[in-house]
N, C-alpha and C positions, 0 to 999 in steps of 0.2 A: 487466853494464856498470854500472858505479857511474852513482849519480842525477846527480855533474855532467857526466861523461863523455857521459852520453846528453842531457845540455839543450844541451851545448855541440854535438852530433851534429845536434838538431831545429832549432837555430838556424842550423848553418849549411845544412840542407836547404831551411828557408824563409827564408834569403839569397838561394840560386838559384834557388829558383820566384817570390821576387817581385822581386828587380831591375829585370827590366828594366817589369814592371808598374808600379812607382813614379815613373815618368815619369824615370829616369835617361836620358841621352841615347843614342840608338841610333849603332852604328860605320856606319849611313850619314848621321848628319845631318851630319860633319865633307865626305863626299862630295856631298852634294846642295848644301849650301851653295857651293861649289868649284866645281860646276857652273854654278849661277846665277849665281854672282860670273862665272865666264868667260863666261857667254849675254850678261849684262848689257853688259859689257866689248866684247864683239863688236859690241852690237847685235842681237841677231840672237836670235831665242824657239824655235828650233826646231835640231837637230843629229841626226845617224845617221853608226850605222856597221857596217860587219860586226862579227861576233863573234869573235873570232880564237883562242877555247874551242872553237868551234861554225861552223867558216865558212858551212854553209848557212843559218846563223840570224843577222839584222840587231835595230838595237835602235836605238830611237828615243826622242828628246823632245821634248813641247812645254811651254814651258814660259810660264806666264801670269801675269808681275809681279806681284809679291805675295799671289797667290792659292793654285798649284798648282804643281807640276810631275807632269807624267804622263807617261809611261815605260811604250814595248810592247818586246817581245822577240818574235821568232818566225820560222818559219821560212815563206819566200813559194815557191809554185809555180813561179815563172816567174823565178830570181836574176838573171837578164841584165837582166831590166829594170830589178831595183833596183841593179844593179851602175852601171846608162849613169845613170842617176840621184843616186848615191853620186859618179859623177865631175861631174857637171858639179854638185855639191851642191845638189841639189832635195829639199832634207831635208822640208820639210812634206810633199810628195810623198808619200816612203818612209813619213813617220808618217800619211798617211792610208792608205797601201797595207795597213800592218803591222796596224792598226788594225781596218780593214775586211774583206782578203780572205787573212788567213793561213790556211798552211795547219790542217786542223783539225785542233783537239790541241796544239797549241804554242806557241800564244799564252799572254804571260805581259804582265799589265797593273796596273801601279801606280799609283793616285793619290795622291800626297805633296800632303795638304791642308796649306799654310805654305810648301811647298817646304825645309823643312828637315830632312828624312829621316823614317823609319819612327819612329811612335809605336805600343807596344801599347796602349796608353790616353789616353784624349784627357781634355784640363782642360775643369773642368764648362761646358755652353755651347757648346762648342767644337765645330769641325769634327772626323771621325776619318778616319785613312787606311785605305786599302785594297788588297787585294790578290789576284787575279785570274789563277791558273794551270787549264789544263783545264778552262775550264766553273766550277769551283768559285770563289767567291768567298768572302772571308774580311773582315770590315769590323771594322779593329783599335779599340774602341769601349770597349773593359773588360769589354763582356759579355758572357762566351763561353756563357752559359745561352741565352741569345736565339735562340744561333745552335745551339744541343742540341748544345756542345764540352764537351767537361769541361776546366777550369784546366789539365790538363797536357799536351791536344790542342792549345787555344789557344797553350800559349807554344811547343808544337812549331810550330805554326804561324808564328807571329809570328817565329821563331828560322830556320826556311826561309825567309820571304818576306825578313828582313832580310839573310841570305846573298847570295841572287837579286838582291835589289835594289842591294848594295854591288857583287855582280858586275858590273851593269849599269851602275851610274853610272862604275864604273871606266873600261869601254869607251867609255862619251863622254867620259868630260873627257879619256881618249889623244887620240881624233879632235877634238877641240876643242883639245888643245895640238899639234896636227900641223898648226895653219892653217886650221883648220873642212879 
């Protein structure tokens, strides 16, 4: 491979490993935002809905002006309950059910510190976001040495949680334009 051929090759490989490192904006802050703008809009800090990827798994949010938005997924033992609870919209309910007694193994818990979607790297000072499938916890922080990831586990990482997460927001802002 000639010398430019291969700088033009390493440049664009370390485009792709650090994009979304460089604090470019993640494909869920356009969703998180859209969310909050509808909670704010309603009134209302808290929304659920089933998964319609997944019906026996529900997904929740609460979300705390200004601060947070946090978002579970998972699937609960007993659906009939969160189903009488989905109808009569007892959504803090579901997010403390979803929260507290899913079942195990299938809980999936986000905290979008700003409420404006997945960052793999936070500005210095700053809060970081977080992300929470099986037990594992992942704190998107910049430092993947902290956490013994190596650069290419972390943006595997940050590159699933941001899938998950646009998955998730997607399914509340339907049930929030369906009328909460």
């Amino acid at each position: 491979m000639k010398p430019v051929a291969y700088a033009c090759v390493v440049a664009a490989v370390a485009c792709v490993f650090s994009t979304p490192l460089q604090g470019q904006e993640s494909s869920s802050a356009a969703l998180a935002k859209e969310l909050v703008a509808a909670l704010d809009s309603s009134k209302v800090d808290t929304i659920a809905a089933k998964d319609p990827a997944s019906p026996d798994t529900y997904v929740a949010a609460l979300y705390i002006p200004g601060v947070e938005l946090l978002v579970v997924a998972a699937k609960y033992a007993v659906p009939a309950v969160l189903d009488a609870r989905l109808a009569k919209k007892e959504y803090r309910e579901i997010y403390g059910d979803l929260s507290g007694a899913s079942v195990a193994g299938t809980k999936v818990f986000v905290e979008d510190l700003g409420a404006n979607g997945l960052s793999a790297r936070r500005s210095e000072n700053q809060p970081f976001d977080s992300f929470e499938s099986s037990g594992k916890r992942t704190a998107f922080d910049g430092d993947w040495d902290k956490q013994k990831l190596s650069r290419e586990d972390y943006q595997r990482f940050f590159s699933a949680a941001e899938a998950r997460y646009t998955q998730m927001l997607t399914v509340l802002i339907e049930q929030i334009k369906k009328g909460r």
